[in-house]
TIBA-480608 format. One record per residue (C-alpha): residue number from 1; residue in three letters; x negated, y, z. Coordinates in Angstrom, 3 decimals, padded with zeros to 6 digits. Each point is the difference from the previous one (the first is absolute). Layout:
REM TIBA-480608
NUM, ALA, X, Y, Z
...
This chain:
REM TIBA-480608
1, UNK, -034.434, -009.991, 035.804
2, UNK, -000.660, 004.071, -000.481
3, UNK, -001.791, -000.119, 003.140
4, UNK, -002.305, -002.656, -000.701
5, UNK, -001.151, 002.014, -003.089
6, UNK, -002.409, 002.385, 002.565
7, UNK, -001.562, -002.649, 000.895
8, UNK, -001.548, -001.301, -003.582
9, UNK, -003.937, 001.260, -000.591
10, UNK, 000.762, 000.837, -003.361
11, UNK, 000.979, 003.976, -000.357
12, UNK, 001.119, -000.020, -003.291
13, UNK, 002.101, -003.448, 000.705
14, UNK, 001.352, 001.559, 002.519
15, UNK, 000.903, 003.477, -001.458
16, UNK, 002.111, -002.191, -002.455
17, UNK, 001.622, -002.690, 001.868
18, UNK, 000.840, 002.576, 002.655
19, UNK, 001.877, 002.342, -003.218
20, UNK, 002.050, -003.287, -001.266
21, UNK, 000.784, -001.462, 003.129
22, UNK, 001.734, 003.339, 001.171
23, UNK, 002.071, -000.411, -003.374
24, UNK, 001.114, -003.628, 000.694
25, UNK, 001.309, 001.118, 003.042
26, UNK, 002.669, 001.640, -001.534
27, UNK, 001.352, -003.517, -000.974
28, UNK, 001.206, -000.070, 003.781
29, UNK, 003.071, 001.729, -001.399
30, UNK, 001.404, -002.729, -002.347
31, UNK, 000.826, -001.428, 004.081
32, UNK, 001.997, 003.010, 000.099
33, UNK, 001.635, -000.268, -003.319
34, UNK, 001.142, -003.749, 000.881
35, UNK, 002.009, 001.395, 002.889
36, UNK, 001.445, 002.389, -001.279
37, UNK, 001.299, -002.200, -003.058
38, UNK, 002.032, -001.632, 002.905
39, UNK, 001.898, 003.370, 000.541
40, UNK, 003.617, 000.426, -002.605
41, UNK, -000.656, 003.405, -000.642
42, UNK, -003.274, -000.217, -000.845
43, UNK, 000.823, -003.367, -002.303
44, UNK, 002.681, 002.545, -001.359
45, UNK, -002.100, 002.623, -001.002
46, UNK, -002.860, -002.333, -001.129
47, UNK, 003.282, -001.560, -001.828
48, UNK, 000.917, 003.899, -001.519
49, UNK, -003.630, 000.818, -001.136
50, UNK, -000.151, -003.435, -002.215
51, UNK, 003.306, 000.744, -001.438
52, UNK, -000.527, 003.782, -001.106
53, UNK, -003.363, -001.135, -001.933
54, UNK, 001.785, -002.829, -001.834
55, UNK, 003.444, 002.278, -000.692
56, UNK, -002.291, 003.279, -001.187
57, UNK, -002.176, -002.101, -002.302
58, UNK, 001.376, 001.770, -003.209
59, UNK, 000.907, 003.557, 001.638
60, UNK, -004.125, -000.269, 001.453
61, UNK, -001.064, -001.034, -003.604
62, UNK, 001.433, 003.440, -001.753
63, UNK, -001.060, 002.111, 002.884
64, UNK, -003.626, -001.281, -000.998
65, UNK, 000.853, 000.077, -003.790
66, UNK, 001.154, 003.733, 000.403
67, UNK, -003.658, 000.430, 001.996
68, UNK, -002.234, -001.288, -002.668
69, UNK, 001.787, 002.053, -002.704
70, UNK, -000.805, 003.367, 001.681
71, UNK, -003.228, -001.033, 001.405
72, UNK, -000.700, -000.933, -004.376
73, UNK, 000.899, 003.426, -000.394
74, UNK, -001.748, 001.513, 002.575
75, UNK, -003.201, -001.454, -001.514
76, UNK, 000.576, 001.309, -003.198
77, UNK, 000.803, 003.754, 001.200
78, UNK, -002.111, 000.658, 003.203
79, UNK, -003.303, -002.676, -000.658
80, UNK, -003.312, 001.023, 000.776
81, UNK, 001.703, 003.571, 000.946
82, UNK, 000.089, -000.681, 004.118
83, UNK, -003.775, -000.275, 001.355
84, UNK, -001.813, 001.449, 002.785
85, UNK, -002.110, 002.963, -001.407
86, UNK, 002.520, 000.986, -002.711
87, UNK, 000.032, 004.024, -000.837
88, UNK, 003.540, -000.515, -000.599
89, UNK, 000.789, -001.263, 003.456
90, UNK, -001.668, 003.166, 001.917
91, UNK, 002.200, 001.206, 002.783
92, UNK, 003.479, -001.922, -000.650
93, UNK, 001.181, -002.093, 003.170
94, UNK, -001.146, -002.761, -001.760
95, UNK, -003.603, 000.454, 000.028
96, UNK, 000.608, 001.273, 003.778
97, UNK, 001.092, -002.835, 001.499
98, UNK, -002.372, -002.480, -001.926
99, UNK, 002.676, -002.089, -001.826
100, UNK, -002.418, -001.292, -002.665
101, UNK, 000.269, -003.242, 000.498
102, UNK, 003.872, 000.510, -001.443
103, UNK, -000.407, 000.122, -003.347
104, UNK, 000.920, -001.175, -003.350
105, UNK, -003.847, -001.197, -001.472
106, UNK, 001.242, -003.468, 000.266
107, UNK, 002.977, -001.920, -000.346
108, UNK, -000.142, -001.842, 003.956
109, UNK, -000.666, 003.853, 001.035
110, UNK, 003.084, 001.089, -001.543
111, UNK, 001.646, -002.263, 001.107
112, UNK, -001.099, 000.551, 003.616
113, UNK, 000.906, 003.773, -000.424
114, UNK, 003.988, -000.625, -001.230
115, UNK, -000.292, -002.475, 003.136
116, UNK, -000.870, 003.030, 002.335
117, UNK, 002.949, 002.145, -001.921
118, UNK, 002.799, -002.807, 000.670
119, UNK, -000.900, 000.091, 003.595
120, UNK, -000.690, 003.565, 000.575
121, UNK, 002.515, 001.479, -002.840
122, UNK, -001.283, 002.902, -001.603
123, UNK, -003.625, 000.692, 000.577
124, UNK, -000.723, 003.479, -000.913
125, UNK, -003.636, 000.194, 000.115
126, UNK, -000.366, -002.957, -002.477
127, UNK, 002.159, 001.910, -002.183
128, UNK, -001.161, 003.451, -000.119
129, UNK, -004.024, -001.586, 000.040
130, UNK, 001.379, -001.839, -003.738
131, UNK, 001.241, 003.123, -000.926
132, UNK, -002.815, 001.465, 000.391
133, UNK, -002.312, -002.548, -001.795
134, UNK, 001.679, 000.189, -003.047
135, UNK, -000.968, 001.903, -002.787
136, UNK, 002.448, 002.867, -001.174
137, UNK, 001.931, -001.809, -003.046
138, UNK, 000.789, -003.109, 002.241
139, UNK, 000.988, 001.871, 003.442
140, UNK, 003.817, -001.053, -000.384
141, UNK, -001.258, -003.548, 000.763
142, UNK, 000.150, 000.669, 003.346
143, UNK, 003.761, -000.400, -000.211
144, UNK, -000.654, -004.491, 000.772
145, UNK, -000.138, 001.206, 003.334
146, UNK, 003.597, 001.491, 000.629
147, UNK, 001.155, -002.777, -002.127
148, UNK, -001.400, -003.255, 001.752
149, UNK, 001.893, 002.174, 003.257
150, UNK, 003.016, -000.161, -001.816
151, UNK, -000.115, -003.462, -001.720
152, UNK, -001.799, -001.922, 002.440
153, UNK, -000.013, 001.631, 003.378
154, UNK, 003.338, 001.100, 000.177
155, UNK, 002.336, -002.733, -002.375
156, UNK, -002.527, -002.957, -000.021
157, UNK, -001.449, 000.184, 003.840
158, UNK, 003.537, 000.844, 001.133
159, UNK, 001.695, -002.979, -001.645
160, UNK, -002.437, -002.701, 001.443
161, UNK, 000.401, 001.727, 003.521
162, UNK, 004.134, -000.455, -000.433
163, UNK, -000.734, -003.349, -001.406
164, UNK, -002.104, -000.886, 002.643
165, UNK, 002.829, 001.458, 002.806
166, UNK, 003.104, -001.677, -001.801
167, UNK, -001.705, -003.631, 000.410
168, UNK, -001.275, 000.641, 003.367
169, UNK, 003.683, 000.948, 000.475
170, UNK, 001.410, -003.258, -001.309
171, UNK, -002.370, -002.051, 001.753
172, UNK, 001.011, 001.982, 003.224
173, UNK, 003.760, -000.870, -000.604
174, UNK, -000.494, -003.787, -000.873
175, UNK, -001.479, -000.342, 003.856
176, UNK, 003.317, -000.266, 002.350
177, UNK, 000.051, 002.708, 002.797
178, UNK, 000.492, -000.869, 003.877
179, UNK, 003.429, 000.488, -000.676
180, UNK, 000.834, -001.934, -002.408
181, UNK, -002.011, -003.059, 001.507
182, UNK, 002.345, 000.429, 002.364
183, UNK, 002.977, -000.014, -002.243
184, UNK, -001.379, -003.037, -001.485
185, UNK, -000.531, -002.118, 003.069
186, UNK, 003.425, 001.224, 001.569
187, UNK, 002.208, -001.390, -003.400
188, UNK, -002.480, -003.101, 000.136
189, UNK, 001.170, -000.768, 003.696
190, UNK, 003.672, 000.795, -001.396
191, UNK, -000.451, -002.648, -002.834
192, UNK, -000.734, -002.060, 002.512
193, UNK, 002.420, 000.164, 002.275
194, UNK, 002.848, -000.249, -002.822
195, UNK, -001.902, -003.093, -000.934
196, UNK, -000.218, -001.762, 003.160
197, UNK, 003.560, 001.073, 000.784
198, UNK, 001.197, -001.706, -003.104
199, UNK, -001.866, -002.809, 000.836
200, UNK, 001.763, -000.084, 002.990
201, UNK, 003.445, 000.048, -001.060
202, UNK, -000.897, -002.678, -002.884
203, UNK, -001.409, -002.638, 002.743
204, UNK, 003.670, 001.236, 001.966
205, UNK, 001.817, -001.063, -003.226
206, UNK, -002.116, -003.136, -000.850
207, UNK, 001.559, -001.395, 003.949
208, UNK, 003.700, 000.602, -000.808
209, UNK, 001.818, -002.940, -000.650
210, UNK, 000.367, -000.177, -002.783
211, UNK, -003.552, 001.567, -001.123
212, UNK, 000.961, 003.446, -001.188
213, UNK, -001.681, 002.478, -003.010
214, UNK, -000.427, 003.329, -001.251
215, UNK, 002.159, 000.901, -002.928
216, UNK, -000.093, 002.617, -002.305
217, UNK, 002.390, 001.622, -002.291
218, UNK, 000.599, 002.979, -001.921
219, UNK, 001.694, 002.864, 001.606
220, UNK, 003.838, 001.126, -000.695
221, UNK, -001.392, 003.053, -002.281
222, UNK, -002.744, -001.938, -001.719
223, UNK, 002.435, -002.594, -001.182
224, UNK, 002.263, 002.754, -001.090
225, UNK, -002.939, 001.566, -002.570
226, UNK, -000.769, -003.103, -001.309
227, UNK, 003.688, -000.640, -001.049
228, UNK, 000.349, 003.218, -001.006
229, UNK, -003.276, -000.651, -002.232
230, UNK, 001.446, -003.201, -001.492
231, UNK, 003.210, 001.446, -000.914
232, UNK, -000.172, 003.675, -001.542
233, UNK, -003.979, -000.302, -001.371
234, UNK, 000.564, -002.136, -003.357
235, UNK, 002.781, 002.849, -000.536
236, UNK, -002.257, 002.932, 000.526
237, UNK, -002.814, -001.771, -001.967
238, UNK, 002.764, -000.606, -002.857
239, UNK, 001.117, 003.858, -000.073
240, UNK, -003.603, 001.209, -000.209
241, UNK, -000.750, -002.380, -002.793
242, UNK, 003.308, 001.296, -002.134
243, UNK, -001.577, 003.312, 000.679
244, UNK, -003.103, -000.652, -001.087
245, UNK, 001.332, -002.342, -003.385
246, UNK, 002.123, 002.841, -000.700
247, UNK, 000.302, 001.145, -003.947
248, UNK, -000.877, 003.624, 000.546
249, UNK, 000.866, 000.226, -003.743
250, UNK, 003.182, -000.747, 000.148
251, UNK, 002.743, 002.720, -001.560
252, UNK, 002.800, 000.663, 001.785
253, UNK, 003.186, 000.597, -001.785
254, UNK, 000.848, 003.779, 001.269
255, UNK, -003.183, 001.183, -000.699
256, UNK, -001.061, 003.180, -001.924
257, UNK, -000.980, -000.821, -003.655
258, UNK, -003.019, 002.042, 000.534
259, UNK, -000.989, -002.365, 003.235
260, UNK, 000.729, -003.273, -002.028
261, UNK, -002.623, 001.218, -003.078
262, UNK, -001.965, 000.605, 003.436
263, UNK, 000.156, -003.378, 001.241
264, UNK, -000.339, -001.658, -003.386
265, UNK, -003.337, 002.184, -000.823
266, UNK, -001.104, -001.318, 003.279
267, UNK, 000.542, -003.452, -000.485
268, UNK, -001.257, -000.093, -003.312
269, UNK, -003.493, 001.835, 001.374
270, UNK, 000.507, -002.407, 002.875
271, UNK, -000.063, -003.411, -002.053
272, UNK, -003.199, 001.690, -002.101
273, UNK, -002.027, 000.389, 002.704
274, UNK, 000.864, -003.904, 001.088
275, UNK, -000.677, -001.428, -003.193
276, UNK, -003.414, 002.357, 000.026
277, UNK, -001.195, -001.527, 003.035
278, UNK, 001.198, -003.417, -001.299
279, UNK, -002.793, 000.204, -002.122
280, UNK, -002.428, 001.702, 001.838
281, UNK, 000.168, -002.582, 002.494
282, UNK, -000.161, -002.585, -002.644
283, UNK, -003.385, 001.317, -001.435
284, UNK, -001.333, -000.089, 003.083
285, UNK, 000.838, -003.572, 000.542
286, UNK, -001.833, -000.828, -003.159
287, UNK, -003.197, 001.859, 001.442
288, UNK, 000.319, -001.843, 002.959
289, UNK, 000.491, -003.062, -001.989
290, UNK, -003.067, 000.407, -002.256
291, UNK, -002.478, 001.201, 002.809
292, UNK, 001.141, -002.887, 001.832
293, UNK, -000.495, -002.545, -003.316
294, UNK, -004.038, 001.871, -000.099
295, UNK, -000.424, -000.512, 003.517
296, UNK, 001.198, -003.656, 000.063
297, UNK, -002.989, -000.346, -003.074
298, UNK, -002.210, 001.007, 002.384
299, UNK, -001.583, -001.974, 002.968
300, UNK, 002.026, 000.496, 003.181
301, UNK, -002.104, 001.001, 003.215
302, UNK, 000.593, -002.957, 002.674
303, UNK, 002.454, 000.355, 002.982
304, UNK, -003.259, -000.309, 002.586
305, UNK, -001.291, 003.211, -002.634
306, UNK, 003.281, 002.275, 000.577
307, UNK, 000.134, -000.794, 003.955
308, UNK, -003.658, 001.197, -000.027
309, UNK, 001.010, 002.830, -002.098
310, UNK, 002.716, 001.218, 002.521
311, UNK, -001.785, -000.537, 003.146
312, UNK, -002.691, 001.956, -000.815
313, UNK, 002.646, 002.994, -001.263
314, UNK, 001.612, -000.450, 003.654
315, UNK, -003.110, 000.331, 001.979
316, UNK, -000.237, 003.196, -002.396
317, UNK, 003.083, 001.250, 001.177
318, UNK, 001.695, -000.603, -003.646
319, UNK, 003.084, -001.824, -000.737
320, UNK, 001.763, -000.771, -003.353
321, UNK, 002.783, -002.141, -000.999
322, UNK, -001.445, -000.936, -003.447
323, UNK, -003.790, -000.746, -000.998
324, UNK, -001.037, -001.312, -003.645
325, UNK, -000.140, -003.753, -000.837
326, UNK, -003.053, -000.346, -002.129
327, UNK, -003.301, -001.110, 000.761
328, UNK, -001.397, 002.706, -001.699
329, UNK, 001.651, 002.461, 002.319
330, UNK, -001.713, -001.821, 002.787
331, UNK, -003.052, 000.060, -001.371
332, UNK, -000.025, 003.700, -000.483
333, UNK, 001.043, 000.470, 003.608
334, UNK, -003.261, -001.721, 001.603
335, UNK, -002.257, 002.232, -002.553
336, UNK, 001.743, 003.181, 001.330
337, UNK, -000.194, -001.458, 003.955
338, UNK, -003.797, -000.794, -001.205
339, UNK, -000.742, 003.417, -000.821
340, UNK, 001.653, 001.994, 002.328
341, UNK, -002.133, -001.780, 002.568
342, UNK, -002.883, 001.688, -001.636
343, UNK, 002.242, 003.078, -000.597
344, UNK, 000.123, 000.581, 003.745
345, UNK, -003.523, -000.686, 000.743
346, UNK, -000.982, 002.418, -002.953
347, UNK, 002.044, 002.625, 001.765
348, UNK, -002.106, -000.188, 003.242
349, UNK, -003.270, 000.158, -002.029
350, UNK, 001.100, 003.258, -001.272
351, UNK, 001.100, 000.995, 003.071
352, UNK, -003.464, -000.865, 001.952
353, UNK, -002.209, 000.905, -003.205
354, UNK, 001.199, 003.755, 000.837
355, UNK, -002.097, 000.023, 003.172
356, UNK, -003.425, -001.463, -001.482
357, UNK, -000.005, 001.854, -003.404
358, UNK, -001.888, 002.877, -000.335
359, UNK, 002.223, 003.339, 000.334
360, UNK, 000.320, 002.070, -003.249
361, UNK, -002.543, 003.012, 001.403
362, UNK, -002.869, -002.173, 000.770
363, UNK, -002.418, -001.160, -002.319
364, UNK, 001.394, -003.105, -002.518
365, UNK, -002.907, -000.314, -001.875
366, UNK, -001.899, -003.278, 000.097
367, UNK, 002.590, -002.048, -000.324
368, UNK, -000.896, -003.280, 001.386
369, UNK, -002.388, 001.204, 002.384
370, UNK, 000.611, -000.083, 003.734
371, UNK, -000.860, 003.099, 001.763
372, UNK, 001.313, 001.031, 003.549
373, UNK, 002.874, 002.990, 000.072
374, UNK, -002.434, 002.381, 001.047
375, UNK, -002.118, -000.452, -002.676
376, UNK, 002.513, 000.611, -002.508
377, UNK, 001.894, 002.629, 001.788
378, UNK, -002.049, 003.108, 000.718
379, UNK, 001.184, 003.187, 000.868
380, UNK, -002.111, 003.223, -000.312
381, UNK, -003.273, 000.438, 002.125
382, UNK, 000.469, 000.716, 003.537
383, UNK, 003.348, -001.843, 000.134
384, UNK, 000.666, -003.245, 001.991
385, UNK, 003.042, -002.142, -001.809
386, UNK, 001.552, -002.624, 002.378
387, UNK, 000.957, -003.365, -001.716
388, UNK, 001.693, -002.781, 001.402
389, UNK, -002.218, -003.215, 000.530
390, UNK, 001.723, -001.515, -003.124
391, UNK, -002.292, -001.722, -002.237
392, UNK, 000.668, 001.199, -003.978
393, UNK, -000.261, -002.134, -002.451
394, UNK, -001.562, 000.850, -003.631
395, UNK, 002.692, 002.033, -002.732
396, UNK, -000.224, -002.650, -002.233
397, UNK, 000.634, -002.781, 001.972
398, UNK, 003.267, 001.858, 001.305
399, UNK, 001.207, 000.956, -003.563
400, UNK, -000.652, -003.675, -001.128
401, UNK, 002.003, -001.039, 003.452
402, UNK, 002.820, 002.107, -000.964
403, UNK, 000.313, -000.597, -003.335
404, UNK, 000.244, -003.890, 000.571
405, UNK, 002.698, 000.915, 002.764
406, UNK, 002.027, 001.557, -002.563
407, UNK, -000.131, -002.655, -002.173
408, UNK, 001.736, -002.444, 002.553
409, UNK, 002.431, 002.256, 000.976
410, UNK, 000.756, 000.154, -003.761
411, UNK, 000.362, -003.445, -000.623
412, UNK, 002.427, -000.336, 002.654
413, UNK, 002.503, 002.636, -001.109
414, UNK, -000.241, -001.815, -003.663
415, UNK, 001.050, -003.132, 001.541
416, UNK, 002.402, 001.736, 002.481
417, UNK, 001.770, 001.203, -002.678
418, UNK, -000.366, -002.790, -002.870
419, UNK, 001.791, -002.137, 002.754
420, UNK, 002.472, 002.855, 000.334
421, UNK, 000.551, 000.557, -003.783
422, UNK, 000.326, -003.479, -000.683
423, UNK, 001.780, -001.884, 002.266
424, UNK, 002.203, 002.729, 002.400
425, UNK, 000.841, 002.748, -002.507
426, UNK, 002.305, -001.979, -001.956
427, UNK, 002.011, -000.638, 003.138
428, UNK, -000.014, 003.289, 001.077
429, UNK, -001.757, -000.998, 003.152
430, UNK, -003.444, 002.302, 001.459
431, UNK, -002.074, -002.604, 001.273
432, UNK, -002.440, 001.959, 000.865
433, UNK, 001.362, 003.137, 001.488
434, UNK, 003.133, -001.863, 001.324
435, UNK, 000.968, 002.649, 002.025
436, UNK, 000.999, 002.083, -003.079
437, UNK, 001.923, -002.783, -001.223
438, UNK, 003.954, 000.578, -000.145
């Protein structure tokens, strides 16, 4: 089919069916790919690569987390500072070796730069260029760079590389070895063998005449334990009990006078602190009794209600042994599982408004006008800044975002913690944070 494209009278058709043709033939490999699927190492690995993106979700999410946080902060202390042209930039390694397109004018470029430090470590030139572009009270800012090496590169990076060699570890020990296949089949073929011989000999039994079977019966030294057991156990049990029931207030007659006031003090303290707890444990009974009186007043959720209730806790990886009866507890619930939907999308607004706002040393003004980033950010005649391809959206259309972000994030702590306050507190139980929950 590429062939037949030098043949068509149209140049220009040609030029372009020739350029897309050469890509689809690139799709010859997915042949390849289908083999190889048929070989168990490669269906292994294939198997490994799945497993470490679904295992490292959460250790993946803070590595990015810890990213956007100092790639915020770069923005704030090096924006607008690394351009091409800058005075400031004249003869440090950074302006030799043309690394303007790393810099921190944008959030995306930022974020691009910390990428380049996590895979190269410490890059020298980036840091000594921001040294250099910052003004004299705000030189110490430099000091993000040694500390993204030490928080990120070496503690962060590190732990998803062990992570990522532990589970390719434990997948590698799950798959049996040569030798152990061999193990296997060799006490498989044993099995069998005892099991045909026994067959054998029960088919021999079955002729005798009479028909003969197996019998079983416990051995000379089992039979022996178990008689032991039934004879000297109720006495043991008996003696421990006597222990146990034993009046450890009692006053022997040759003791000390000093040791009988002893003993007496102690069992008067003694039958205190019982008739103390006496009561204690009666007031709490009442408690129990009247919160259970209020919540019989109020509707009770239905049983299909509660099983709802606790499967959706168990997908959630919570379990507790007591949940509230009322409806009104139930009710509360689905407004807090209501909002934190929206609480979670909020989040990721935030997070993806921090790419298309305008940064802080750019222009803000017109606020609902749409202008392209290098309109609003210009840097001193004669320089060239480098932007990512981002579009930005207007400052007050961000603020208004954000603001409206906040406000569902709110409203789902207030219910997260009217449902806590109300319903879990007086049981001592932390629905929400169960893990802190004794």
């Amino acid at each position: 089919a590429v062939s037949c494209a030098y043949y068509l009278p149209f140049a220009d058709v040609q030029g372009e069916l020739m350029k897309y043709a050469n890509m689809l033939r690139l799709l010859r490999l997915i042949r390849v790919v289908k083999s190889l699927k048929r070989l168990p190492k490669v269906a292994f690995m294939f198997n490994c690569v799945v497993t470490l993106l679904a295992s490292a979700r959460d250790i993946i999410l803070f590595l990015c987390v810890i990213v956007y946080f100092y790639s915020a902060l770069g923005c704030i202390f090096f924006g607008g500072s690394l351009y091409q042209g800058a005075k400031t930039l004249e003869g440090t390694e950074y302006e030799e070796t043309k690394l303007f397109a790393l810099n921190f004018n944008d959030m995306m470029s930022a974020c691009a730069l910390w990428f380049v430090n996590l895979l190269c470590e410490y890059n020298a030139p980036i840091a000594d260029g921001a040294h250099a572009s910052l003004p004299e009270w705000k030189k110490n800012a430099w000091l993000v760079f040694p500390m993204f090496y030490f928080t990120v590169v070496i503690l962060a990076f590190e732990l998803v590389a062990a992570f990522t060699i532990e589970t390719f570890v434990a997948l590698t020990g799950d798959q049996p070895s040569s030798d152990d296949e061999e193990e296997l089949a060799d006490q498989e073929g044993d099995e069998e063998e005892e099991q045909e011989g026994l067959e054998k000999l029960r088919a021999e039994l079955l002729l005798e005449d009479p028909p003969l079977c197996f019998h079983y019966t416990r051995s000379a030294s089992a039979e022996q334990e178990r008689v032991y057991e039934m004879m000297f156990k109720n006495e043991e049990e008996e003696q421990q009990e006597e222990q146990e029931h034993a009046n450890p207030w009692e006053i022997q007659a040759d003791a000390a006078p000093e040791e009988k006031e002893r003993i007496a003090l102690a069992r008067q303290l003694y039958e205190l602190q019982e008739k103390l707890d006496e009561a204690i444990a009666a007031d709490q009974e009442e408690d129990e009794l009247d919160n259970e009186e209020e919540e019989e007043k109020e509707t009770k959720m239905t049983k299909y209600q509660r099983a709802a209730w606790m499967l959706q806790d168990a997908i959630a990886g919570k379990s507790f042994e007591w949940y509230p009866e009322s409806a009104a507890a139930h009710k509360h619930y689905l407004i807090f599982k209501q909002r934190e939907v929206f609480y979670y999308r909020a989040i990721c607004i935030l997070f993806l408004l921090g790419y298309f706002e305008v940064p802080l040393w750019c222009d803000t003004t017109g606020s609902f006008v749409f202008e392209s980033g290098y309109d609003r950010c210009q840097v001193p005649a004669g320089g060239t800044v480098y932007l990512s391809s981002l579009p930005q959206l207007p400052p007050g259309i961000t603020i208004i975002a954000e603001l409206v972000c906040l406000v569902l994030a709110w409203l789902k702590l207030r219910a997260e913690r009217k449902l806590q306050r109300k319903f879990f507190d007086k049981k001592k139980i932390s629905y929400i944070n169960p893990a802190f929950h004794a």
